[in-house]
KOLNU-456284 format. One record per residue (C-alpha): x, y, z. Coordinates in steps of 0.001 Angstrom, whole numbers, plus 500000, padded with zeros to 6 digits. Each point is the difference from the previous one (the first is absolute). Layout:
REM residues N
XYZ...
***
This chain:
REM residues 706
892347622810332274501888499781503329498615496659500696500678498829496577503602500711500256500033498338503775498625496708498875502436499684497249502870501058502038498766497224502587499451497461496761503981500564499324501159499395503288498146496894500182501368499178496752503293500575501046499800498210503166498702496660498214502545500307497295503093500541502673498696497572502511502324497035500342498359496271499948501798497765502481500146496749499075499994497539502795501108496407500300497702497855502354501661496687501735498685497363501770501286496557502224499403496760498392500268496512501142503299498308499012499367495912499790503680499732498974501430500513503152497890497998502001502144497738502436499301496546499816500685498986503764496687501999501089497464498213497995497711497798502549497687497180498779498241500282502843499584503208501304499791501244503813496576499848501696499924503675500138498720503028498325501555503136499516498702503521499457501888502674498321499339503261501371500368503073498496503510501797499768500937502933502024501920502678498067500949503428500918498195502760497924503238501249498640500122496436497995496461499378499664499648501780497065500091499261496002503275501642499454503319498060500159501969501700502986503662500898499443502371500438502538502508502433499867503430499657501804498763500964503792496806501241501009498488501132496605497207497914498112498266500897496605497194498543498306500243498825496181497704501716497894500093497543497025500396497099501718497232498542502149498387496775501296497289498585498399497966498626503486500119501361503553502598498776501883498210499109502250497964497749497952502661497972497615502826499429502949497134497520502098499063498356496309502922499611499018501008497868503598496469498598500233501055498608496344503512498395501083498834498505503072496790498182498303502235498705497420502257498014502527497095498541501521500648500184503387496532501502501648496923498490499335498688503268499203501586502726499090497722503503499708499900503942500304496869499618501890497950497568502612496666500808499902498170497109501549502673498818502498502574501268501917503772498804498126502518497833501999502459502397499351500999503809498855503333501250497417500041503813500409502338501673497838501537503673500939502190501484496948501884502556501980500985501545496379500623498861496148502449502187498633502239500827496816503400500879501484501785502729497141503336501424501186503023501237497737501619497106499838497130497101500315496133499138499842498519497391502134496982498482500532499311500098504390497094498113501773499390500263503740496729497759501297499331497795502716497569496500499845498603499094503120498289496444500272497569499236502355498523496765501556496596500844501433499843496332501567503476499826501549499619503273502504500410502323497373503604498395498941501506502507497786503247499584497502501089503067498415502346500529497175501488503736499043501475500705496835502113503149499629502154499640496826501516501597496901500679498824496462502098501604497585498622500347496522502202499181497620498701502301497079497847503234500203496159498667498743497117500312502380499014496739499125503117498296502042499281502203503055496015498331500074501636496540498926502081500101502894497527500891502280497682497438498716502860496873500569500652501733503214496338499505501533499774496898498289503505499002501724498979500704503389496793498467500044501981496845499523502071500702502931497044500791501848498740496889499384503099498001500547499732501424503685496125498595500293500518496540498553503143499803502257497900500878503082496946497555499019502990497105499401498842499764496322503129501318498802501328497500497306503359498362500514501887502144497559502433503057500026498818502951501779498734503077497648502532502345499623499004503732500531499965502544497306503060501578501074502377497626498889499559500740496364499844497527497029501856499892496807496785501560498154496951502049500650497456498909497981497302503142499259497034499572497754500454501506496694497222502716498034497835499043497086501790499552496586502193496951501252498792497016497498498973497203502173502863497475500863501921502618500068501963501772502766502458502829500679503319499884501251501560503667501238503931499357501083500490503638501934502947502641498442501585500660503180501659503371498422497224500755498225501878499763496564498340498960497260503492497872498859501019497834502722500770496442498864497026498060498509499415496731501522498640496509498081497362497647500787499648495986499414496892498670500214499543496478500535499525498937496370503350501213499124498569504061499029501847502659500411498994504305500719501975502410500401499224502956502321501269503550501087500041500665503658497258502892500978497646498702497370497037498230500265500273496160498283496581498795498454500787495581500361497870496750499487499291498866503496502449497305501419503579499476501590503103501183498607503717500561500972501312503585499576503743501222499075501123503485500899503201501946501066503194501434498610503128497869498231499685497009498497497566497020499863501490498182502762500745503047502559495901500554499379497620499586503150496643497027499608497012500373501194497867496686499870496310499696500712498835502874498941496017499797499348497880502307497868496008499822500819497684501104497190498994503358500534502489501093502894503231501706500189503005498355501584502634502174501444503261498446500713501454501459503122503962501265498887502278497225501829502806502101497741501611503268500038500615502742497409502976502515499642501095502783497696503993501061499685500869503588499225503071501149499513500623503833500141503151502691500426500494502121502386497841502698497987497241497413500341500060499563496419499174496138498446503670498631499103499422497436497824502498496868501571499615496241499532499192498232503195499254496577501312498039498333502465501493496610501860498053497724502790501902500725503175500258496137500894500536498404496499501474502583498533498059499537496743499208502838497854496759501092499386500685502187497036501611503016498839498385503556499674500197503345499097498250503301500997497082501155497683500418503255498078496226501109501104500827502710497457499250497734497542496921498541501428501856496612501027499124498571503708501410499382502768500916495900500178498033498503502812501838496920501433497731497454501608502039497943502677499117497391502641500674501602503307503067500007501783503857501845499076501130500780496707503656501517498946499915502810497232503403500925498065501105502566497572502822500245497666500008496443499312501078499091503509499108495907500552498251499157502798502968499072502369500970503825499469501113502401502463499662502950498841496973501858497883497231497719501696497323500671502081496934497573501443496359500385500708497780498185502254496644498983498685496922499067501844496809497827498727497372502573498462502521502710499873501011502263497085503274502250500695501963502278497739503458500080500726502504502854498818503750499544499208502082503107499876502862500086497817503112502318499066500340502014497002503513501108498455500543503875498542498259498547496966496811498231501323501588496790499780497850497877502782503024498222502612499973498104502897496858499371502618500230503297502956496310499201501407497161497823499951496415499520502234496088500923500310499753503895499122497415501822501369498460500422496155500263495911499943497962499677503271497210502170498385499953498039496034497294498343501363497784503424500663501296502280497505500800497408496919501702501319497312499841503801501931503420501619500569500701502826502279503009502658500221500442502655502847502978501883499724501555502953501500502979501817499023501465503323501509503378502164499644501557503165501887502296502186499258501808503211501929502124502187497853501405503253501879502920501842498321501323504168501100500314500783496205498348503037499945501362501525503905502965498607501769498372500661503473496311498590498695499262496056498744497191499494498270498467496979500790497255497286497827498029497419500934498261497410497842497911497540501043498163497557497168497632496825500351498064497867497744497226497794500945499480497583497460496899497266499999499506497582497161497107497004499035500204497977497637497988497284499098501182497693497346498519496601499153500098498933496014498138501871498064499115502647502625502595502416500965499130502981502486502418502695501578499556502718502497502744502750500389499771502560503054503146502232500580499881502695502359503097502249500116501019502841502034502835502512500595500845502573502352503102502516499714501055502117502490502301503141499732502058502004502686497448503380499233497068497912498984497736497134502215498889496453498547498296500355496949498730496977497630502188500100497260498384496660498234496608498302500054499035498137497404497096497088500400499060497503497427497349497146499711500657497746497243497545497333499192500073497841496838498326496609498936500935497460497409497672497278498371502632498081498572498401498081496451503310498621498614503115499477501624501698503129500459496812502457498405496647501221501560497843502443500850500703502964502831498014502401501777501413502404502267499332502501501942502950502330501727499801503262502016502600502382501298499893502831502540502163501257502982498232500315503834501417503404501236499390503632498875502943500934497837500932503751500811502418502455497940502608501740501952501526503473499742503024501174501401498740503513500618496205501258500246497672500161496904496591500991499692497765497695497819496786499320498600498488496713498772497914500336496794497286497333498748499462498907496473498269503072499448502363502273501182498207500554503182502055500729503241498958497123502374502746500853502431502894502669501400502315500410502328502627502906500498503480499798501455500232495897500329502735497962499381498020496721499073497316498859497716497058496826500141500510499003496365498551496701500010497572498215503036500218496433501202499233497600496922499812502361497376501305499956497162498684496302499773500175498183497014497862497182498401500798497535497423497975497105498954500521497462497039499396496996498254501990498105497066502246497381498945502977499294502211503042497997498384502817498362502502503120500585497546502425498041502342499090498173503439502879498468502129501340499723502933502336503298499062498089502024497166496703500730499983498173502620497218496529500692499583498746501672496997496367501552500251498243501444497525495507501111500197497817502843500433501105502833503050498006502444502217501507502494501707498893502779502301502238502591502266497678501734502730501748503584500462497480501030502776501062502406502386503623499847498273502020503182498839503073500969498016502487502515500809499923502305497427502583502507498345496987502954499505500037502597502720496927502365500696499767502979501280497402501433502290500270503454501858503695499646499793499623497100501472501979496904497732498750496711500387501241496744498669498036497839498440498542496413499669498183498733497588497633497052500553500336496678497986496750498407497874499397496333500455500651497878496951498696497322498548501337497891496840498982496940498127502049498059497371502277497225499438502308499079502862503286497922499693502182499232502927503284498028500247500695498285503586502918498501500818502374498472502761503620498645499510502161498218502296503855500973498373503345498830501178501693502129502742496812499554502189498308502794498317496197500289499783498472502476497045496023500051499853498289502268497468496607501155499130499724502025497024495838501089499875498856502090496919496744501191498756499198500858496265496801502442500643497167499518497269500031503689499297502479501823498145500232502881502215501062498403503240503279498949500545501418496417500465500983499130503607502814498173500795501264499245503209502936497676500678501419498638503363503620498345500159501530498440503069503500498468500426500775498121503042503322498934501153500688497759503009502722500539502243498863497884502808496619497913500873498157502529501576501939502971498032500040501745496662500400502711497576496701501094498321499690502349497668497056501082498218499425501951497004496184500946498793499443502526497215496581501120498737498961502742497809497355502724501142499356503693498267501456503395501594497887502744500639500483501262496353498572496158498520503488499074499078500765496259500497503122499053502144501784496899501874499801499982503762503056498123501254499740498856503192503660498148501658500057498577503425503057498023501125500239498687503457501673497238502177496811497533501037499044497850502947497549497733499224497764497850502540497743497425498773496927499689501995499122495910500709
***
């Protein structure tokens, strides 16, 4: 019976281990000979009296290996599981050169092996590495070999070309990185060449091959299966990796036109055309002429432009929505006139593609000859750049005049953390009160000390909408007769997530928890005895003649809530914005460890004892609506609200409500009035429901982590 029960327990496992084992699927890549970018000028009719073995390539065991290796910024390598090459290095690098060089004829014989005799000369290849570059902010394709040639006839005459180079890829396929690669070995072998047919005198009377380095209009990379034949792709990079920059147009030669968006791929009959792009109007558009599609390969235009996003913000950092323009710093011709996008409403951001050099921006209508409200920007070929413009705002939010504009630090990372948007914050107050009220000789003297940490992610790209919440608060008070004790510490975590499937409705999920990070103690102002009682009226604890009381550990109480449901935006501007939400709510409040002072006293050989009661965890399930909301008002006040309420499914449980209000006033930019106002309802020891109001008003200091 025992072994019975052992081989089916082993059958399950097994089971389980098949069923849960992940299948990797893994790309395999290999180097292929490219006829199209053979170079004319090396071609020989009659080729040198000399043959040429190609020996086999020397590569470190940390590349010699099936795995593509990435490089990581500094020291650090990894090895792609998914993506791997097809041959041995070591193999298809010497083909693939033993291919070129036999095409251009310039050897009699060209071979990977001399059997019979010995060769007239050697081409030993050492790839020092092959490597996909992947840092925060770029991926590159990085090749580091050396070709030596040898002349066994002319006292072992060498001439020896290194390569040690880096190409950007201009989108983020695996196919570009081995494309690159490929053109690269292909490239060199031509300057290799260019070296030996200069030192033999057969070098033809033409310009000199130009290295590799000095980079072309195009890159031309051979395109997968499912390309019809005759036909070619075209991929014109999104330098801001927006999916809306400008679209550009195409003219082929028999007077066709395509139209195509920046970032993605272009499927075109092969050919020549002439291709349109930029910002403003048809005549302030850049030309590119020449440029040649090659059934079944993609041609990447390298960016000879720039791109650049305005944004215009307050001093709150909040989007103000204000006209600007953008003039030519030498002509002075406008370019077009913009405004900021309400990503609220799941508009973008306009990209601006510009040729490279100075441009002017104005606001409030200012021409270009303006002295006042105007900034300028600087743009550089290849190079995407978000500018910000800071402007004034009256007692009513009315946007004014221009008091700031540059790179922020949030602009120099768009191009790592997209449409991510962080907030640190800190805010703290103090206060010392001391008055001799109660004894002319005696002041009694209070401190209060308050902070806030506040932390807040939000993600937010059309239709996706995802916000993370983090306050941390804490108080201390401190008496004349009494030392520092924490007199608030609350801690909240509020995460919520919005599929958006019409303009201003979706579906949310969220998940929020609250709890506080110190033990929360009762105080007495003379001794008490006490005993804590469990739910079963069991004395866990005592104490006799103390004058405080562990009522609730670090964490607990903690509270849970999770839901899911339909999440309306009522209103959405730049001053008033109102969510409605409305789905299915869990709730649970974990009570462990937690007590409640309680009026019952017992008695135990005339001994009295106070007494606390311990709290049972709850958990509820039912409908959940919530109302959030945050107005900007005249007077430079601030009110946010989040009213939270759950409808349990069962009759006997209560409804729980729980509302937070806070009204900011600013006095000056770093300082303000808050006050804050949160009522909930809970059950006294006798299962009667009450409100617990809960004021705090306090003069705030806020500092905005960058």
């Amino acid at each position: 019976m025992k072994k019975t029960i052992l081989l089916f327990l082993l059958i399950i496992l097994a089971t389980g281990c098949g069923f849960t084992r992940e299948t990797v699927i893994r790309n395999y890549y290999v180097l292929e000979y490219y006829s199209h970018t053979e170079k004319e000028e090396l071609f020989l009719d009659e080729p040198l009296n000399l043959s040429l073995q190609i020996n086999d390539v020397v590569i470190p065991s940390t590349y010699n290996r099936p795995e593509i290796v990435i490089r990581h910024f500094g020291p650090r390598i990894t090895y792609s599981e998914n993506d791997v090459w097809a041959t041995r290095l070591t193999e298809i690098i010497p083909s693939l050169i033993s291919k070129r060089i036999s095409a251009y004829n310039i050897f009699r014989r060209v071979s990977r092996d001399f059997l019979d005799v010995r060769p007239d000369c050697n081409l030993t290849l050492r790839v020092n590495n092959i490597e996909l570059y992947e840092t925060e902010d770029i991926r590159a394709a990085g090749i580091n070999m050396t070709f030596v040639f040898q002349d066994n006839r002319e006292n072992n005459m060498f001439i020896e070309h290194s390569v040690n180079t880096e190409k950007i890829l201009l989108d983020d396929e695996v196919e570009t990185f081995v494309q690159i690669v490929n053109e690269i070995l292909l490239e060199e072998t031509d300057v290799l060449l260019y070296k030996i047919l200069r030192h033999y005198g057969r070098l033809p009377e033409k310009e000199a091959l130009q290295p590799l380095t000095e980079p072309a209009d195009s890159l031309l990379q051979e395109v997968s299966e499912g390309v019809p034949e005759g036909m070619g792709i075209l991929l014109v990079p999104a330098l801001s990796k927006a999916d809306n920059e400008p679209p550009y147009k195409l003219f082929s030669r028999d007077g066709k036109e395509y139209d195509g968006i920046p970032g993605e791929p272009l499927a075109l009959p092969a050919g020549k055309y002439t291709m349109e792009y930029g910002s403003g109007s048809r005549r302030q558009m850049m030309e590119k002429k020449d440029v040649e599609i090659i059934p079944r390969y993609k041609t990447i235009i390298e960016p000879d432009w720039s791109c650049l996003i305005v944004n215009i913000i307050d001093e709150r950092q909040e989007v103000v929505r204000v006209r600007y323009e953008i003039f030519d710093w030498e002509t002075g011709q406008t370019y077009g006139i913009g405004i900021p996008a309400r990503r609220e409403y799941g508009e973008k951001q306009q990209v601006w593609m510009l040729e490279p050099g100075r441009y002017k921006i104005t606001i409030n209508n200012e021409p270009f000859n303006t002295y006042r409200n105007f900034t300028t920007v600087y743009l550089t070929e290849g190079e995407f750049q978000k500018i910000t413009l800071v402007v004034s705002t009256n007692q009513d939010g009315t946007p004014g005049d221009l008091i700031g504009a540059g790179v922020l630090e949030e602009d120099e990372l768009a191009g790592t953390i997209g449409h991510w948007h962080l907030l640190n914050a800190f805010y703290g107050n103090a206060s010392v009160n001391s008055t001799n009220e109660k004894k002319k000789d005696e002041h009694e003297t209070t401190l209060v000390f308050n902070t806030q940490f506040e932390n807040k992610v939000t993600y937010d790209n059309f239709p996706v909408n995802y916000t993370l919440r983090n306050l941390i608060e804490l108080g201390t008070t401190k008496t004349t007769d009494t030392g520092f004790r924490i007199s608030n510490d609350d801690t909240y975590f509020r995460n919520t997530f919005i599929l958006y499937f019409l303009e201003n409705m979706g579906i949310y999920g969220r998940f929020d928890s609250e709890l506080h990070l110190v033990n929360e103690y009762v105080y007495f102002s003379s001794p008490i005895n006490y005993r804590k009682k469990d739910l079963a009226g069991n004395t866990v604890e005592q104490g006799l003649s103390v004058d405080q009381v562990k009522t609730k550990p670090s964490i607990m109480p903690l509270t849970l809530k999770e839901g899911v449901g339909i999440n309306l935006r009522a209103f959405n501007t730049g001053r008033v914005n109102l969510n409605i939400r409305a789905g299915f709510g869990l709730r649970q409040d974990y009570y462990d460890d937690v007590y409640l002072l309680s009026t019952d006293i017992e008695t135990a050989n005339d001994v009295s004892y106070r007494l606390f009661k311990a709290q049972e965890t709850q958990k509820q399930r039912g409908a959940e609506v919530s109302v959030i909301g945050n107005f900007q008002l005249p007077l430079n006040l601030t009110y946010y609200t989040n009213a939270d309420f759950l409808f349990p499914f069962r009759s006997d449980e209560a409804t729980t409500i729980e509302w937070e209000n806070v009204l900011n006033l600013k006095l000056f930019k770093y300082i303000s009035v808050d006050y804050r106002l949160r009522l909930r309802n809970k059950l006294d020891e006798f299962g009667e429901e009450y409100i617990v109001n809960r004021h705090a008003l306090f003069l705030r200091i806020n500092y905005f982590a960058r």
